[in-house]
C-alpha positions as CSV (number, residue, x, y, z in Angstrom):
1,X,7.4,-16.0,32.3
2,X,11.0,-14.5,31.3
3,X,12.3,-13.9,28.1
4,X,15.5,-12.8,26.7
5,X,15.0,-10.1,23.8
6,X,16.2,-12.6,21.4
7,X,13.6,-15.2,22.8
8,X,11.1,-12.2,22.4
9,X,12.5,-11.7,18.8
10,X,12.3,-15.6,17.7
11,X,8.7,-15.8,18.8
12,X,7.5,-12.0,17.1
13,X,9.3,-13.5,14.0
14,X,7.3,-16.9,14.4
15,X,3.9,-15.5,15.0
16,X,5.1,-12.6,11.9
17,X,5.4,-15.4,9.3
18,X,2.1,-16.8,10.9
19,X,-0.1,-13.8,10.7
20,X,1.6,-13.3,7.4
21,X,0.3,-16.6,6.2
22,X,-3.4,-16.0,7.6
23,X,-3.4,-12.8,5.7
24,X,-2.6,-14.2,2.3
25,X,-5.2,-17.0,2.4
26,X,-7.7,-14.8,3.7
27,X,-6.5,-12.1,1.1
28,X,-6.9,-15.5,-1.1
29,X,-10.5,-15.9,0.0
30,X,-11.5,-11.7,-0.6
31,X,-10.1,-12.3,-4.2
32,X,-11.9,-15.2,-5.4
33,X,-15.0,-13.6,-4.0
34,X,-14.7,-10.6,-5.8
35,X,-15.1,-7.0,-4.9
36,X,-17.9,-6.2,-2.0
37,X,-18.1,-2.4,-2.3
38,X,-17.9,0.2,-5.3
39,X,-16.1,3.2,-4.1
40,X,-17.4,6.7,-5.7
41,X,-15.6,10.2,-5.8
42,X,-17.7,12.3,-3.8
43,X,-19.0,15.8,-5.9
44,X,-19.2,19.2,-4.3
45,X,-20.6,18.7,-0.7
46,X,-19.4,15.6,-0.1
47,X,-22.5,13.8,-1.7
48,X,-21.4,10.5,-3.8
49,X,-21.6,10.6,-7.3
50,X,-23.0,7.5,-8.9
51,X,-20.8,7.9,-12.3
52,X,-18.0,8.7,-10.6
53,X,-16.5,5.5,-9.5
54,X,-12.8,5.3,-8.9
55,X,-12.6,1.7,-7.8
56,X,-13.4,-1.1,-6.3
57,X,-12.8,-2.8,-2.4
58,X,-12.7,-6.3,-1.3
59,X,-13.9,-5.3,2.3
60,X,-14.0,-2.1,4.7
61,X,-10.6,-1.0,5.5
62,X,-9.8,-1.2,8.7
63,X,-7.3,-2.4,11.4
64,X,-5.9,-5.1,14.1
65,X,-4.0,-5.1,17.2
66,X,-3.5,-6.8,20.0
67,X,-4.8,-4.7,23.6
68,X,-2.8,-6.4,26.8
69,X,-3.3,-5.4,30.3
70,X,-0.9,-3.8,31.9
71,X,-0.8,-5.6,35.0
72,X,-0.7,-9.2,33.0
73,X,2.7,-10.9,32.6
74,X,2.7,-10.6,29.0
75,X,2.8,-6.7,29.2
76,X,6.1,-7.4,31.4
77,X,7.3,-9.5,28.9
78,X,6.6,-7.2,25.9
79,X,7.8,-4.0,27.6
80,X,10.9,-4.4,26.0
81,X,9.1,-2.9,23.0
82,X,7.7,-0.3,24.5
83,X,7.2,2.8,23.0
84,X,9.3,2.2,19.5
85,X,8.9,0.7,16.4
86,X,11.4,-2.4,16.6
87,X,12.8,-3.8,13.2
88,X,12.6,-7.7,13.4
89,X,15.3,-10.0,12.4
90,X,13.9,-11.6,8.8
91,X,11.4,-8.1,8.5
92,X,8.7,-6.4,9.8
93,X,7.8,-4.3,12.9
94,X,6.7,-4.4,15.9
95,X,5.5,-1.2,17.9
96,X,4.3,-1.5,21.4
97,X,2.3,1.4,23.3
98,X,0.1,2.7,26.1
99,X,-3.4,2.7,25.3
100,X,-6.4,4.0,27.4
101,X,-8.3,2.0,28.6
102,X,-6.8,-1.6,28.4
103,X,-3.2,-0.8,29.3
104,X,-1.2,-1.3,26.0
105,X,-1.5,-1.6,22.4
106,X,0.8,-4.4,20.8
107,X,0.8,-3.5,16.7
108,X,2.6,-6.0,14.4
109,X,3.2,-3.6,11.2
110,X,4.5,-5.1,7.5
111,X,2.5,-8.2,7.8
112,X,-0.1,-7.9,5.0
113,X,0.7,-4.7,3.2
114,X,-3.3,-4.3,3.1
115,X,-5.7,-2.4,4.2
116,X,-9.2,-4.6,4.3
117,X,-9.8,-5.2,7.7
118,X,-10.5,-8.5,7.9
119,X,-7.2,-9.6,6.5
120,X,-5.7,-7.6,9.1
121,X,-8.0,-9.2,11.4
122,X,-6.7,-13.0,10.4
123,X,-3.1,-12.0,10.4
124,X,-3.3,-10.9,14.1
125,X,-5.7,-13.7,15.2
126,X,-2.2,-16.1,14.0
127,X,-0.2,-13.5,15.4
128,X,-2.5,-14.3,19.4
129,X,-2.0,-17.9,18.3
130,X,1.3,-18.0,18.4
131,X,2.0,-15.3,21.2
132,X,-0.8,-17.7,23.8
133,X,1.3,-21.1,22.6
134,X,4.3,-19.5,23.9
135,X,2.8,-18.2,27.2
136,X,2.3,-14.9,26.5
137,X,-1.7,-14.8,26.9
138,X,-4.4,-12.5,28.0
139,X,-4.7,-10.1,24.9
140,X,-7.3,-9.7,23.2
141,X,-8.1,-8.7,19.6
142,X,-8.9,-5.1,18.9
143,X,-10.3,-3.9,15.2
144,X,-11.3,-0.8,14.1
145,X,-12.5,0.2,10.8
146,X,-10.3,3.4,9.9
């Protein structure tokens, strides 16, 4: 599998607008169910005060990423993005980096402008979508509640 960097660029800017989409409606979903968690200012100590609350969340706030082996041909692919954030025709980001232990970590930054995770987590599900219709496969999903 080769790829130009403006092949690269058409398809990031694809599976953008698709994880982009996947965000909203599940952003969509979040909303209509209403708020999961209170959040409470913690008092001296760190212990939560129950009168104290300063708001609301729609889910735990967390993360998504891609994680792609460094020996797989998508990592050759992608390497054209290593190590710096690239600005994508049509906006967003993209920021490719080594990660232990998997080999890299493909970030797609910009896309929902939220921090619950599981909206984070449907925007990069498109995002693999789109990336394994166009050949670039073997990643797998990697969350993280921050």
């Amino acid at each position: 599998m080769k790829y130009t960097r403006g092949q690269l660029d058409a398809i990031m800017v694809v599976a953008f607008a698709a994880g982009r989409d996947a965000a909203r409606r599940k952003l969509d979903e979040l909303r209509a169910a209403g708020p999961a968690f209170t959040v409470h200012d913690t008092g001296l100590f760190g212990r939560p005060s129950a009168d104290n609350i300063v708001g609301t969340m729609l889910d735990v706030c967390g993360n998504a990423g891609l994680e792609v082996s460094g020996k797989s041909a998508t990592h050759r692919a992608l390497r054209v993005y290593l190590d710096r954030t690239v600005e994508l025709p049509g906006g967003g980001r993209v920021y490719y980096r080594p990660s232990w232990p998997t080999g890299f970590h493909f970030d797609i930054f910009d896309m929902t402008g939220r921090q619950e995770m599981s909206v984070n987590e449907a925007a990069i599900r498109a995002v693999k979508r789109v990336l394994d219709e166009h050949g670039l496969d073997g990643t797998r999903v990697s969350t993280r509640i921050d």
